[in-house]
VMD Tcl script that builds the backbone (N, CA, C; Angstrom):
set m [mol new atoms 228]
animate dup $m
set s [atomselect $m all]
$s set {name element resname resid chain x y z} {
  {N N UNK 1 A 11.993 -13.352 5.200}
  {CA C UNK 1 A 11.720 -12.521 4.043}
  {C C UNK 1 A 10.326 -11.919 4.179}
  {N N UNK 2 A 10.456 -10.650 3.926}
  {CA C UNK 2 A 8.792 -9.816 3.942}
  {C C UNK 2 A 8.826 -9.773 2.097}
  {N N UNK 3 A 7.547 -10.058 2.292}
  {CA C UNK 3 A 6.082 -9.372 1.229}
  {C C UNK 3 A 5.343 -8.366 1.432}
  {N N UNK 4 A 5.728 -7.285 0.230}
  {CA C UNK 4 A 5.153 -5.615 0.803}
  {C C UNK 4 A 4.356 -6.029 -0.786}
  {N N UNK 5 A 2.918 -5.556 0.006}
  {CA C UNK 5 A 1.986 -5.360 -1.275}
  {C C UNK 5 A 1.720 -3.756 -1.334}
  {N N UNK 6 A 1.732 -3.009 -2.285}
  {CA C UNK 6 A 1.032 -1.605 -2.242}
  {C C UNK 6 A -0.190 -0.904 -2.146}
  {N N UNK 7 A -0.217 -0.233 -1.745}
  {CA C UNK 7 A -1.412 0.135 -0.998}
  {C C UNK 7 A -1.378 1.605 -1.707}
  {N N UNK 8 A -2.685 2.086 -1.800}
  {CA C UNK 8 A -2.831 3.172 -2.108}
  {C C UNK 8 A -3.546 4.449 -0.939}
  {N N UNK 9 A -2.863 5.973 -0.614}
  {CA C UNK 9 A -3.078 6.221 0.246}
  {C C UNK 9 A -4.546 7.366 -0.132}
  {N N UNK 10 A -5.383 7.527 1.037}
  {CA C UNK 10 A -6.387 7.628 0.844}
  {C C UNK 10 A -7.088 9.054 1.609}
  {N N UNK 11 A -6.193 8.969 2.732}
  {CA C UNK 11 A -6.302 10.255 3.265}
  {C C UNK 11 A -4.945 10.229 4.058}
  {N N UNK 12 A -4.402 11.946 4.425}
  {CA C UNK 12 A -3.385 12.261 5.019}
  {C C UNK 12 A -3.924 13.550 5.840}
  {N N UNK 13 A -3.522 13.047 7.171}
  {CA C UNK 13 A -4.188 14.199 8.381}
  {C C UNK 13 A -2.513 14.380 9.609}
  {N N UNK 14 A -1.960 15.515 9.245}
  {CA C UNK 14 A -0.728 15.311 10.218}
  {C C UNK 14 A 0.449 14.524 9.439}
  {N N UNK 15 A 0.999 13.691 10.024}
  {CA C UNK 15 A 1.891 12.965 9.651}
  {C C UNK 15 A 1.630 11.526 9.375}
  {N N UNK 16 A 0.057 11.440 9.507}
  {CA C UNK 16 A -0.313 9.745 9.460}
  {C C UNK 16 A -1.989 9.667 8.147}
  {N N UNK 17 A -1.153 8.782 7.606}
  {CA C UNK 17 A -1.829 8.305 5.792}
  {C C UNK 17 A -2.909 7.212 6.266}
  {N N UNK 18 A -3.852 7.219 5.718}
  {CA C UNK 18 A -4.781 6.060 5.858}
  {C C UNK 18 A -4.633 5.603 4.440}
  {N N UNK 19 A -4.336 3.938 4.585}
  {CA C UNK 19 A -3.932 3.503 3.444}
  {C C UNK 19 A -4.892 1.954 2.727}
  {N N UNK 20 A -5.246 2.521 1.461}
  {CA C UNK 20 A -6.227 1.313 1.463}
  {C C UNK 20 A -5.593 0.321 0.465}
  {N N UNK 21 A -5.928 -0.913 1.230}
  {CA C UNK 21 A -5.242 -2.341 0.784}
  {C C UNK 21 A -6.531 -3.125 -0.138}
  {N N UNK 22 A -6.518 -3.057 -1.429}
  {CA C UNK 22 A -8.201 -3.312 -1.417}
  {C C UNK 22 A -8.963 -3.567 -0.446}
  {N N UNK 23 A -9.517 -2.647 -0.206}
  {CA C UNK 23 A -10.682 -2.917 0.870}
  {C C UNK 23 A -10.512 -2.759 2.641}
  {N N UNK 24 A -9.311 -2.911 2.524}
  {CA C UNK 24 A -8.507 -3.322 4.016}
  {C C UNK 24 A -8.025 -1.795 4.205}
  {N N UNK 25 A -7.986 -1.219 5.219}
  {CA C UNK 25 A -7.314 -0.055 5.655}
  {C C UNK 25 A -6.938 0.331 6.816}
  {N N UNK 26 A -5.162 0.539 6.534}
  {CA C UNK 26 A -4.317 1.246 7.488}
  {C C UNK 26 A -3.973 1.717 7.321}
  {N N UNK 27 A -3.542 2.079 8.939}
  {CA C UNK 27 A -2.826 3.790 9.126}
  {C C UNK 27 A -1.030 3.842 9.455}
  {N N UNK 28 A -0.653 4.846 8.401}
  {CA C UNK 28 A 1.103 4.322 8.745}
  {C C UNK 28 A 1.746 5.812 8.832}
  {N N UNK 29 A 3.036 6.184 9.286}
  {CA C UNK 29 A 3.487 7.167 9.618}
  {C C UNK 29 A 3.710 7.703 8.309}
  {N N UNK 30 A 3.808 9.289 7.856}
  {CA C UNK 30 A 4.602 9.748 7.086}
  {C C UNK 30 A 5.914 10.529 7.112}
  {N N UNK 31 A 6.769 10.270 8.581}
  {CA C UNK 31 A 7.328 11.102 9.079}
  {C C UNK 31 A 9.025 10.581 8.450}
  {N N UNK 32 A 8.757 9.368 7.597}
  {CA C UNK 32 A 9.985 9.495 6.875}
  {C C UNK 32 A 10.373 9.829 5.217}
  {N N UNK 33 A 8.891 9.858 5.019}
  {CA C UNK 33 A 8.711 10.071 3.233}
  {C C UNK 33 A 7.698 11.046 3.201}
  {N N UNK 34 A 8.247 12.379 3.152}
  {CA C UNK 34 A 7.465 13.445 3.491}
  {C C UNK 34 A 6.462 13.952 1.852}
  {N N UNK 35 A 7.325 13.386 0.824}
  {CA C UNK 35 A 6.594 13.775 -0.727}
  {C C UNK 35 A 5.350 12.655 -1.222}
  {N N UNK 36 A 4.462 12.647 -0.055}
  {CA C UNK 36 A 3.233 11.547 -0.767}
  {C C UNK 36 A 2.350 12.710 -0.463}
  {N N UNK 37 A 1.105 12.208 -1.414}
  {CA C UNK 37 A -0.028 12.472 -1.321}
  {C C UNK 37 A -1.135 12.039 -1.312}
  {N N UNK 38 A -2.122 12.065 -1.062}
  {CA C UNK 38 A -3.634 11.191 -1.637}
  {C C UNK 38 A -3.524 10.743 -2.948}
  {N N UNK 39 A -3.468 9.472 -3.329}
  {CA C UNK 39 A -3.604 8.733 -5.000}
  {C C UNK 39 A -2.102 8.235 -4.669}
  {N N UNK 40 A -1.671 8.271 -4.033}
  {CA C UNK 40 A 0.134 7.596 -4.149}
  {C C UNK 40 A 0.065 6.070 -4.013}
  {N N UNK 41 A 0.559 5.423 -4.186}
  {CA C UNK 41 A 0.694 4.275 -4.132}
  {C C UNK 41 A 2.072 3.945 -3.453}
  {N N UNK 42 A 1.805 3.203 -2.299}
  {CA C UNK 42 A 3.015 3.262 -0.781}
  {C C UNK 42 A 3.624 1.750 -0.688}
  {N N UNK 43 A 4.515 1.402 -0.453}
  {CA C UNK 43 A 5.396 0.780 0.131}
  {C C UNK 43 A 5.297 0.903 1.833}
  {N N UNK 44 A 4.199 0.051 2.639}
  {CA C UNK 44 A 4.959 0.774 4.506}
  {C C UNK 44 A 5.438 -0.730 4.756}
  {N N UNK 45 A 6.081 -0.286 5.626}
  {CA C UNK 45 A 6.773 -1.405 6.661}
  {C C UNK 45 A 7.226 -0.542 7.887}
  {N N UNK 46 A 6.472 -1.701 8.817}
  {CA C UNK 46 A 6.929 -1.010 10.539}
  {C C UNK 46 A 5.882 0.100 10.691}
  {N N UNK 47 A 5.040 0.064 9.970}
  {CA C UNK 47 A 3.899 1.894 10.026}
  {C C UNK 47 A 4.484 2.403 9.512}
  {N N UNK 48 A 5.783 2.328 8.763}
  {CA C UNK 48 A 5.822 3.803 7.904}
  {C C UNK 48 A 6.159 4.162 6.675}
  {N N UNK 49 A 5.690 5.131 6.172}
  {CA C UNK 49 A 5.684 4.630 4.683}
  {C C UNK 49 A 7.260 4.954 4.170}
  {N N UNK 50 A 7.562 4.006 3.540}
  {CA C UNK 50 A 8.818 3.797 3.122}
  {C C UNK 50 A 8.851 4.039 1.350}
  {N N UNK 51 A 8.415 3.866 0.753}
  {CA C UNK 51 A 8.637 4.455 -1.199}
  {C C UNK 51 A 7.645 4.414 -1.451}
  {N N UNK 52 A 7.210 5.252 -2.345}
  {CA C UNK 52 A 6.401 5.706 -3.070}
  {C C UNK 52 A 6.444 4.572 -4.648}
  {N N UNK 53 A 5.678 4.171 -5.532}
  {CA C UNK 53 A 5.628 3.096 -6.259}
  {C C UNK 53 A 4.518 3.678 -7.484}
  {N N UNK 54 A 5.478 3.460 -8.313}
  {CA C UNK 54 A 4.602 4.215 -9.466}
  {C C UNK 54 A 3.347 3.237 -10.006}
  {N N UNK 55 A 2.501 4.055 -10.284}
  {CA C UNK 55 A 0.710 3.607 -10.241}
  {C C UNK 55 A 0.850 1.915 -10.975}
  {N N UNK 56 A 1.409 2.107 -12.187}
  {CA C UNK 56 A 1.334 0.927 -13.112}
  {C C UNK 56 A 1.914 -0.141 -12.433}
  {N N UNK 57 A 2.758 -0.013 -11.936}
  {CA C UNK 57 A 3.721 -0.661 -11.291}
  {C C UNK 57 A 3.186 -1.348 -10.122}
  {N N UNK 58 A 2.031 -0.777 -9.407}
  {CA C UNK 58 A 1.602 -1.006 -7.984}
  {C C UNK 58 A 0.356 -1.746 -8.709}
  {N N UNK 59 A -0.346 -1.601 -9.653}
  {CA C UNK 59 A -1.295 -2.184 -10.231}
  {C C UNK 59 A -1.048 -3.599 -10.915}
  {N N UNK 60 A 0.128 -3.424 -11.582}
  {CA C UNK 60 A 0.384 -4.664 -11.810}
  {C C UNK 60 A 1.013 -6.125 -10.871}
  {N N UNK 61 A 1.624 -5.355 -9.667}
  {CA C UNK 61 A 1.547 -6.296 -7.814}
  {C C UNK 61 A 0.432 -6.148 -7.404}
  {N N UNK 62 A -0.454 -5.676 -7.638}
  {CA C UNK 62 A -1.436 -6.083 -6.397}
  {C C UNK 62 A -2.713 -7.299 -7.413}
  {N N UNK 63 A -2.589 -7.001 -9.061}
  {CA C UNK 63 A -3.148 -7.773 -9.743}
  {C C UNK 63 A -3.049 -9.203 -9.763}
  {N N UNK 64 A -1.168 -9.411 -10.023}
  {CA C UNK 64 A -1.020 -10.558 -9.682}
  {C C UNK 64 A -1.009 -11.030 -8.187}
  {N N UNK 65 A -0.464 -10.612 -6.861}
  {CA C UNK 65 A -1.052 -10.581 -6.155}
  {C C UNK 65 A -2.707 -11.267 -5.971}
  {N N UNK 66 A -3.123 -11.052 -6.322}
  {CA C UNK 66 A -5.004 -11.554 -6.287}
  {C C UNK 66 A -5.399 -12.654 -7.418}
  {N N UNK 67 A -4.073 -12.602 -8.300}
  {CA C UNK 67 A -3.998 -14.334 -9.033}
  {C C UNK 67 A -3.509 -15.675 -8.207}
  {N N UNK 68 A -2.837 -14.761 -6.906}
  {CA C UNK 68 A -2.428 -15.679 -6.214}
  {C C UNK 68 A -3.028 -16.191 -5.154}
  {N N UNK 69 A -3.792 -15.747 -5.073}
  {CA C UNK 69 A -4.687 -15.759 -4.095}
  {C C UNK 69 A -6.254 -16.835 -4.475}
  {N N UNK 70 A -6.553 -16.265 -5.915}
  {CA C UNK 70 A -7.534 -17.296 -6.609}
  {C C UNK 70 A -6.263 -18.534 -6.455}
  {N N UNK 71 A -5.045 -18.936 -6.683}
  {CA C UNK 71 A -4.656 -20.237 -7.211}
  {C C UNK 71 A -4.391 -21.140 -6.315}
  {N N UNK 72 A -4.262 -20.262 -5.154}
  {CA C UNK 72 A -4.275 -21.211 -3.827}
  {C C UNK 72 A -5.065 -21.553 -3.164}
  {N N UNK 73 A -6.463 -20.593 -3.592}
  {CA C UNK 73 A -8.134 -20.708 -2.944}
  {C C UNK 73 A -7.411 -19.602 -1.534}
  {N N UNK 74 A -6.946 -18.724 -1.438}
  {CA C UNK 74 A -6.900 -17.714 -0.073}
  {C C UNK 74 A -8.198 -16.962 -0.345}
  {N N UNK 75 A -9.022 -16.932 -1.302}
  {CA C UNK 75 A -9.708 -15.796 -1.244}
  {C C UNK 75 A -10.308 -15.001 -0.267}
  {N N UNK 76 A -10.276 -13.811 0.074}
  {CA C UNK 76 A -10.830 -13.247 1.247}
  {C C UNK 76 A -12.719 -13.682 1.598}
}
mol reanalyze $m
mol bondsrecalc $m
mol representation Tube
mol addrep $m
């Protein structure tokens, strides 16, 4: 089983998004989800971005997300 956290994309040059993971940033294809833009909030797997994820929605996974992270002590 995969865990896709969302990422928000940050720049787009060509067909490839730089995507920031709080703080963390990668680069994933856009050559199968051609309707993103800068401020999108992405779904990738495999490098490429696979759905688009509406803002609230991506805010409220990556929030809890980082509760989980305080409860297990992962903190970065």
């Amino acid at each position: 089983m995969c865990l896709s956290i969302p990422g928000r994309i940050i720049k787009i040059e060509d067909e490839t998004a730089t995507i920031d993971y709080s703080g963390e940033k990668r680069t994933a294809s856009t050559a199968l989800l051609k309707d993103v833009t800068v401020g999108d909030f992405v779904i990738v797997s495999a490098k490429f971005v696979m759905q688009k994820v509406p803002e609230e929605e991506a805010k409220k996974t990556i929030a809890l997300w980082d509760e989980t992270d305080k409860i297990c002590n992962c903190e970065k």
